[in-house]
Steps between C-alpha positions, in 0.01 A plus 500: 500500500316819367758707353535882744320779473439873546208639646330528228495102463695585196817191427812727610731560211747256669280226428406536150741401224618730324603448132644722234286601205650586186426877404450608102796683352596863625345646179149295532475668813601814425315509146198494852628801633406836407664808706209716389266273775778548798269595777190343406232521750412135362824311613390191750118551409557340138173287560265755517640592136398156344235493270333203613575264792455105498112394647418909532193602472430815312395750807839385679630578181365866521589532819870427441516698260379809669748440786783489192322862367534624790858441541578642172334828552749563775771394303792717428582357148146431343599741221768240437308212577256621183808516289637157567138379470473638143780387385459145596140433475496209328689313730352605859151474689319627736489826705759778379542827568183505671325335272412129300735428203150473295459905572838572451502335140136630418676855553819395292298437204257778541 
């Protein structure tokens, strides 16, 4: 028997298992967290960010990434964003502040 669903045709969460994952230390996670970024117009759209995508091809690429500029420019802590972008460019990828890590570390060295 087909296990219920919603009406979405989506498994209810009543009928999928649900098992406990083990989460990385408090201060892994908070060594992610950065209270300069609290109200991020980028929270939930973290995809849009990612420099490149598995099997995409380079306009989908582009277009992504404008949708992610886009974002940013209305965001009320780009000025931060920048900041925690230039401090930790070696270590992240893809759009930032509004714009690719590659511009962002061009300008860092300039």
């Amino acid at each position: 028997m087909p296990a219920p669903s919603d009406e979405d045709g989506f498994r209810t969460r009543d009928a999928i298992p649900m098992t406990k994952k083990k989460l990385p230390p408090a201060s892994e996670l908070q060594a992610l967290f950065d209270p300069r970024l609290v109200g991020a117009a980028c929270v939930g759209h973290h995809d849009l960010f990612d420099e490149h995508l598995e099997d995409e091809c380079v306009a989908d690429r582009l277009t992504r990434h404008s949708q992610a500029v886009a974002i940013c420019r209305r965001c009320p802590v780009i000025a931060a964003c920048r900041e925690v972008a230039l401090e930790h460019l070696d270590h992240i990828s893809g759009i930032w502040a509004g714009q690719p890590t590659i511009d962002l570390t061009a300008r860092r060295t300039a």
